[in-house]
C-alpha positions in Angstrom: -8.9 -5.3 -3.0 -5.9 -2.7 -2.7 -6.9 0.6 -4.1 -3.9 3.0 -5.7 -3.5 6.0 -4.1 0.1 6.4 -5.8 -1.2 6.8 -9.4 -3.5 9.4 -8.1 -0.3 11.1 -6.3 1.4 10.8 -9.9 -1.6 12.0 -12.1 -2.1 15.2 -10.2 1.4 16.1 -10.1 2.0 16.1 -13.3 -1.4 17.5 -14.0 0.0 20.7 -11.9 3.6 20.8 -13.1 2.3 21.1 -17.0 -0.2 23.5 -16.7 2.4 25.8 -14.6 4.8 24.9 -17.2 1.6 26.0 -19.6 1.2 29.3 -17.8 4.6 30.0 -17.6 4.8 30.4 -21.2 1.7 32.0 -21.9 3.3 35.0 -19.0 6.6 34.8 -19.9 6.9 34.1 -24.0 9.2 31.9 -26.1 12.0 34.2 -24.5 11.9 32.9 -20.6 9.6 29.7 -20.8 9.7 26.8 -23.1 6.9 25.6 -25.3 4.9 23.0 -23.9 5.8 21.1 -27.1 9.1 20.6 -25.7 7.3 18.6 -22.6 5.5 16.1 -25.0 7.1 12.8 -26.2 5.0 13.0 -29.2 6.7 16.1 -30.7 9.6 13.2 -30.9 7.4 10.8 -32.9 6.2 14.0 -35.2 10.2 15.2 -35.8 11.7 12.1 -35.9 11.9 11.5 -39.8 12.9 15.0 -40.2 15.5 14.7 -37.9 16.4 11.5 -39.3 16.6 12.6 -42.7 17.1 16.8 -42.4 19.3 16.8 -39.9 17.1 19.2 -37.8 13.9 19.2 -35.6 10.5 20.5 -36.4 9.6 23.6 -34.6 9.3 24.1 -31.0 11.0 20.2 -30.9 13.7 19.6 -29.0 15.7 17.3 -27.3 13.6 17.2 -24.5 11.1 15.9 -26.6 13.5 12.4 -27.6 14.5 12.2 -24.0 11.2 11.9 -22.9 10.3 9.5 -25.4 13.0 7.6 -24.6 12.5 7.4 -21.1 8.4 6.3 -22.2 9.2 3.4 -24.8 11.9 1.7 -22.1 9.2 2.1 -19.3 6.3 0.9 -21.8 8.4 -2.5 -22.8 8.9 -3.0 -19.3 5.6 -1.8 -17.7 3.5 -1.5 -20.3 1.7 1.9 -21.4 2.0 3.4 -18.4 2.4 6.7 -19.6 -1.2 6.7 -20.8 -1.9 5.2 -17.0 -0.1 7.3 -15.2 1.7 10.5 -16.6 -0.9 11.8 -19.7 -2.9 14.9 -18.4 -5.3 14.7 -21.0 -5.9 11.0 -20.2 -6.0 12.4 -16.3 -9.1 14.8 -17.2 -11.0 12.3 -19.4 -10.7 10.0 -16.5 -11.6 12.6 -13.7 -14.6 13.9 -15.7 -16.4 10.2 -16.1 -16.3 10.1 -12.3 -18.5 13.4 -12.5 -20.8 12.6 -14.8 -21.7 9.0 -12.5 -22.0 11.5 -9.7 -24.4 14.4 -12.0 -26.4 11.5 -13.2 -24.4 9.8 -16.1 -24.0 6.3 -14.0 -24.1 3.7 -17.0 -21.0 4.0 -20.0 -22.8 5.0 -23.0 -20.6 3.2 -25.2 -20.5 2.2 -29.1 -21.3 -1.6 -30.1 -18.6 -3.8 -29.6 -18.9 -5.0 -33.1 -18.0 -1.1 -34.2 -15.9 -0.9 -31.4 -12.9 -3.0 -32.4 -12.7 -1.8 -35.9 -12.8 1.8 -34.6 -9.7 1.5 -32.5 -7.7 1.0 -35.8 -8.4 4.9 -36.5 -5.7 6.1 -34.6 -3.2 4.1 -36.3 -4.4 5.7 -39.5 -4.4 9.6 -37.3 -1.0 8.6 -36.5 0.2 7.8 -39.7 -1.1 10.5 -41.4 0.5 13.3 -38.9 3.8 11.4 -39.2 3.9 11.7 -43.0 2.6 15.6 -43.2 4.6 16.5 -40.5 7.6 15.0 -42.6 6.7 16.0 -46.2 5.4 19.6 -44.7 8.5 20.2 -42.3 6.1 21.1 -39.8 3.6 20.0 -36.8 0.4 19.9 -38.5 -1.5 18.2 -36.0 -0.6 20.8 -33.6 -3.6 23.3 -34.1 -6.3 20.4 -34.1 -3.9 18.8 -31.2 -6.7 18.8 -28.0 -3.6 18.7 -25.6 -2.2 21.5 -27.1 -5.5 23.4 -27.3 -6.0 23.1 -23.3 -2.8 24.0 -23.0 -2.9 27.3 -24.5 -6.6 27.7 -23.3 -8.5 31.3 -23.4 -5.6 32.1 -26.3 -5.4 31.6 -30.1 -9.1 30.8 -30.9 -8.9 32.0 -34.3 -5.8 29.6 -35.1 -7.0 26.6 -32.7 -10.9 26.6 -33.8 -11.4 22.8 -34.7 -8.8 22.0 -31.8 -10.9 24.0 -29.5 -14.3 21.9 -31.0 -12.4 18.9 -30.6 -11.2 19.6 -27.2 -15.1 20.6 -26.4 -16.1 17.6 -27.9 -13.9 15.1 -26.0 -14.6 16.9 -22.7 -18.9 16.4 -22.8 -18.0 12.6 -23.9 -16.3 12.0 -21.0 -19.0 12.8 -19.1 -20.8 9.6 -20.0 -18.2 7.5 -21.9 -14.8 6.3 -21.2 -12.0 8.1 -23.4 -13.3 8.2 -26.4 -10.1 10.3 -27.7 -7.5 7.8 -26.2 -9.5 4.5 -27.3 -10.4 5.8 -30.8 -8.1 9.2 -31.8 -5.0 9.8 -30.0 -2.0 9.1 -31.9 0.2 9.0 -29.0 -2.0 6.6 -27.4 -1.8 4.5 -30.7 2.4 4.6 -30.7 2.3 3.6 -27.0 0.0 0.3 -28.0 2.5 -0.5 -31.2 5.2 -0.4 -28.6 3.2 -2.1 -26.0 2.7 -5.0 -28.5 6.1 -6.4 -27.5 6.0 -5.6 -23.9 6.7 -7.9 -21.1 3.7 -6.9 -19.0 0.9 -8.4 -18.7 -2.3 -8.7 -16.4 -3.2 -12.6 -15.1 -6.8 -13.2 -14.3 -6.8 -16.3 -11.6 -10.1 -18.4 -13.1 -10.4 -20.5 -9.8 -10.8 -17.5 -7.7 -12.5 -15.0 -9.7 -16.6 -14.3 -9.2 -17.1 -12.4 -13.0 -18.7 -9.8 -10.8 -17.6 -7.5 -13.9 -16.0 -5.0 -11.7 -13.0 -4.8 -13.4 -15.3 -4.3 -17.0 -16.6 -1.3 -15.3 -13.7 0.5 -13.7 -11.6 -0.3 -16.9 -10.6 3.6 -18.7 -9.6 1.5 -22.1 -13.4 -0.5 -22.2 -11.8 -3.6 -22.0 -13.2 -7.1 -21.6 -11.3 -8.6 -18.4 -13.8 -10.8 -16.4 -13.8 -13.3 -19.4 -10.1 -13.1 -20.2 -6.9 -15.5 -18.7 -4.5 -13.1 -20.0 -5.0 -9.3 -20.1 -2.2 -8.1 -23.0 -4.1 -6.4 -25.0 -2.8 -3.3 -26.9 -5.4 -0.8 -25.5 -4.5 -1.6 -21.9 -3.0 1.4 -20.1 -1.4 -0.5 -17.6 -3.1 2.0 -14.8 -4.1 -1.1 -12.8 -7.2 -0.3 -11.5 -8.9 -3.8 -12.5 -6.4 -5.0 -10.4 -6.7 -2.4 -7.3 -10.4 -3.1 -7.2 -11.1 -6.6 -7.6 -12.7 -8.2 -4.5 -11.0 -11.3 -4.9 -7.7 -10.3 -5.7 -7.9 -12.4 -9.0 -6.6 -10.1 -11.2 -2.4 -10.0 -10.8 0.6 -7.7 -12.7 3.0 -9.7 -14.4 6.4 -9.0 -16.0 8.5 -11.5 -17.6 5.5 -14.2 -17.0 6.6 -13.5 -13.0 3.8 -12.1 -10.7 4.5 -9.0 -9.1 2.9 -7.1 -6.7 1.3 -3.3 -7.0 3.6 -2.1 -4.4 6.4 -3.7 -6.5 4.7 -2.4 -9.6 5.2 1.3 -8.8 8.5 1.2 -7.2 9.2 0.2 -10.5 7.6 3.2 -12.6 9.7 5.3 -9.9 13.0 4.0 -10.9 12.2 3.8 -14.6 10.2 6.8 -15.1 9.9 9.3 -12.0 13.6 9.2 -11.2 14.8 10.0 -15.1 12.4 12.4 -15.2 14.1 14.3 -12.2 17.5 13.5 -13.3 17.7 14.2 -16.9 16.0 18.3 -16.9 19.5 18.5 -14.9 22.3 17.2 -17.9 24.1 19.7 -19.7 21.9 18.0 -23.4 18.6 19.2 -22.3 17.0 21.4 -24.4 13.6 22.8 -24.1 13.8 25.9 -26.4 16.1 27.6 -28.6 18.8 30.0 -27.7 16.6 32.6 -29.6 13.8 31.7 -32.2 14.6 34.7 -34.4 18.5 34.0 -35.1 18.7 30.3 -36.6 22.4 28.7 -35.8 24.0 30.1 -38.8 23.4 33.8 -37.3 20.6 34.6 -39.8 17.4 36.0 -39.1 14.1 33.8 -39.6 11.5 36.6 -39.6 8.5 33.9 -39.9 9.9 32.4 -36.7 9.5 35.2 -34.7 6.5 34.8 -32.0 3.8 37.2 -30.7 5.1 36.2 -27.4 8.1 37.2 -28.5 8.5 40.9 -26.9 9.3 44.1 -28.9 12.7 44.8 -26.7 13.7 41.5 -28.0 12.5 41.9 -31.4 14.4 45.2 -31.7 17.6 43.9 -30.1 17.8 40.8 -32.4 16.7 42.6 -35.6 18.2 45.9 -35.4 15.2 47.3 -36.5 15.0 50.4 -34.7 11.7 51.6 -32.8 11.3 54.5 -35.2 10.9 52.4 -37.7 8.1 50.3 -36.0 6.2 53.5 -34.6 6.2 54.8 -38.5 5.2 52.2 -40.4 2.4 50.4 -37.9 2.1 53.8 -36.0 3.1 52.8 -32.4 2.4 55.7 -29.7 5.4 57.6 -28.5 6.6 55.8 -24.8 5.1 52.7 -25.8 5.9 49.9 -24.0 8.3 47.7 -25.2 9.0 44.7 -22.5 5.2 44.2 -23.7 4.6 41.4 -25.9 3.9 41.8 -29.5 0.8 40.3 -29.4 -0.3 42.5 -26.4 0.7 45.7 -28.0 -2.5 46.3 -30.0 -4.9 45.1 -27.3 -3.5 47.8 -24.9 -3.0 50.6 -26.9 -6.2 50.0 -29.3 -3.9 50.0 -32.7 -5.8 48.6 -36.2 -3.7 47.8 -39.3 -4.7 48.2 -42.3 -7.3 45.9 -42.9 -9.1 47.7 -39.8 -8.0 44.3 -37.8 -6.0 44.6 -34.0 -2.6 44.8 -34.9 -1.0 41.2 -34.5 2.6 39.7 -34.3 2.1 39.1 -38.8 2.4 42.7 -39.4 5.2 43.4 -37.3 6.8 40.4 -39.3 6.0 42.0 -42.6 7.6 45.8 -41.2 10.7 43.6 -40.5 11.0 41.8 -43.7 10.4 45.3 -45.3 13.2 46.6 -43.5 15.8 43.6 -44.2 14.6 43.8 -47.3 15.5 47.7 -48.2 18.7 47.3 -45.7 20.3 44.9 -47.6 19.4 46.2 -51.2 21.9 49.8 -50.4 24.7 49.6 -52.3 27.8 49.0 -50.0 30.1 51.6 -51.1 33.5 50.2 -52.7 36.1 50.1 -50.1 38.9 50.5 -49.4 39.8 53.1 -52.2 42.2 55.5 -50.2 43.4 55.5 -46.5 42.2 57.9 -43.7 43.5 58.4 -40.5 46.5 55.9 -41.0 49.0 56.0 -38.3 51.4 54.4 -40.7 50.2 52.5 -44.5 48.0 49.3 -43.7 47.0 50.3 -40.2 43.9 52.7 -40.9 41.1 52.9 -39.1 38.9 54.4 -42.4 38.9 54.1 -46.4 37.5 56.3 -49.0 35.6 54.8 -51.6 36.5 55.4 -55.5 34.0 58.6 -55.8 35.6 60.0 -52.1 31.5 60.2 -50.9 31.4 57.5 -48.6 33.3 56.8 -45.9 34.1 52.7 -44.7 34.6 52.6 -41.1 36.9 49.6 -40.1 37.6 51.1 -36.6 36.5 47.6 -35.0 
């Protein structure tokens, strides 16, 4: 029996670097700190037909997103799902709150019956599928508002917009009091891409017969539910390759194997370091890495997206890219004089008590609209017709204005 104290090392590290990464954004906006979309392999799976076929990636997808999915399908061939094992947070807390329900009380799994069991597991192939195809035909990431990871992520913020990801999120947290990841096992479509990939993985768990006691320990300490004690060959699709059957079988019957060659745990994680931990360290560092746009209001051809910009996005930005100036903004949604403008837009009607006109706390929407209006009415003035005649020309062709034909407006052509 060889207990892992390495996956615990791994799963609270990453547990802490995405919820700083989490807070970070939620302090600092789209404008300093990336989404914590662009930390997520999945945001690859969701963009991928887009990018495939558009050209382009959903929104707040980025190349991060394909790196890290890279890195997770090479490791998951190799050593099976280890990112569901290892490196998912949300997989981490499901994990951490069984172990304190057995200690409040909840000591036996209250699980479903087998027979249901294995035909539920299939319905996160179909979750999978479905987000893949609306995220495709919709251009967008539907899944992310109902996404529980998401939801925890952006915790104590966007109820309104995250309501059934905030139920589901409740949800999955009380059944991990007294059930074993009932999300990953029945729900996640991450989890479900892992086990299509892990399908044709080289890893494997070998249970020695000769040696083995079918004390059932291994049943019990399994996160996926699996039957082990019974089984030669441990491949199937649900196993998260976390390796505590192995780590806490008396007998030390229960063995990793890769390429049908028997490996040892110590063995085993030097080998998610080199495949997973080391990329991971190396690759934030190339000059491809992208977690976040240069700005999310001006789109690559120059042009502004008004429904892109972000209620973290903050008014001194919003100003600066739009060129709508403050007046404008203290007119129409009636902003005190000296307001604040490093604050965020979605901050601005908390701290100064503002309502718009549906009596509701103004909100990042109707500055939007304001800046649409004012596009809008910008861009329909009639540009005077220039050049007509020369001004201040030093010599003809090299003036620095033009008259138009009715000599009202002036064309200034100084830069």
């Amino acid at each position: 029996m060889t207990k892992n104290p390495f996956r615990f090392i791994v799963q609270i590290s990453i547990l802490f670097v995405v919820v700083s990464l989490a807070l970070m954004h939620q302090k600092f906006g789209i404008e300093r700190a990336a989404p914590i979309d662009a930390y997520c392999p999945f945001g690859a799976v969701e963009s991928f037909f887009t990018l495939l076929f558009n050209g382009e990636f959903l929104k707040k997808i980025f190349v991060s997103s394909f790196i890290l999915l890279g890195i997770f399908l090479v490791s998951t061939i190799f050593l099976g799902r280890v990112f569901c094992g290892y490196f998912c947070p949300l997989g981490t807390i499901q994990e951490w709150m069984r172990e304190l329900g057995k200690k409040i009380g909840f000591k036996k799994d209250l699980e479903v019956p087998k027979k249901i069991d294995k035909y539920l597991r299939y319905v996160k192939y179909l979750v999978l599928l479905a987000i893949i195809y609306f995220s495709f035909y919709l251009g967008d990431l539907v899944f992310n508002i109902y996404d529980p990871y998401a939801t925890l992520m952006h915790f104590g913020q966007e109820f309104d917009e995250r309501i059934i990801g905030y139920f589901i999120l409740f949800v999955l947290l009380i059944s991990a009091l007294f059930s074993k990841s009932l999300w990953c096992r029945y729900l996640c479509p991450l989890g479900a891409f892992f086990a299509l990939i892990k399908k044709i993985s080289f890893f494997k768990i070998k249970r020695d017969d000769k040696t083995c006691i079918s004390c059932g320990i291994c049943n019990n300490v399994c996160p996926a539910n699996l039957e082990i004690k019974t089984a030669n060959i441990i491949d199937d699709a649900d196993c998260v390759g976390c390796g505590k059957c192995v780590g806490n079988c008396p007998k030390n019957s229960l063995s990793f194997k890769i390429f049908n060659k028997k490996i040892s745990q110590k063995r085993f994680f030097y080998l998610v370091v080199l495949l997973v931990i080391v990329p991971l360290f190396i690759f934030p560092y190339a000059s491809f890495w992208q977690t976040k746009p240069e700005s999310n209001i001006i789109d690559v051809k120059g042009e502004i997206k008004v429904e892109d910009i972000k209620g973290s996005n903050t008014l001194d930005y919003v100003i600066e890219t739009t060129k709508v100036p403050l007046e404008e903004f203290q007119d129409k949604l009636k902003l005190p004089e000296g307001v604040d403008t490093s604050l965020k837009l979605k901050e601005i009607g908390l701290e100064y008590n503002i309502k718009n006109i549906n009596g509701d706390t103004l909100e990042a929407e109707d500055f939007r609209i304001v800046i649409g209006n004012y596009i809008e009415a910008q861009s329909s003035v009639e540009e005077p017709d220039c050049p007509f005649g020369e001004i201040n020309c030093e010599f003809p062709g090299d003036c620095v204005l033009y008259i138009d034909n009715n000599g009202d407006d002036v064309c200034d052509h100084s830069e």
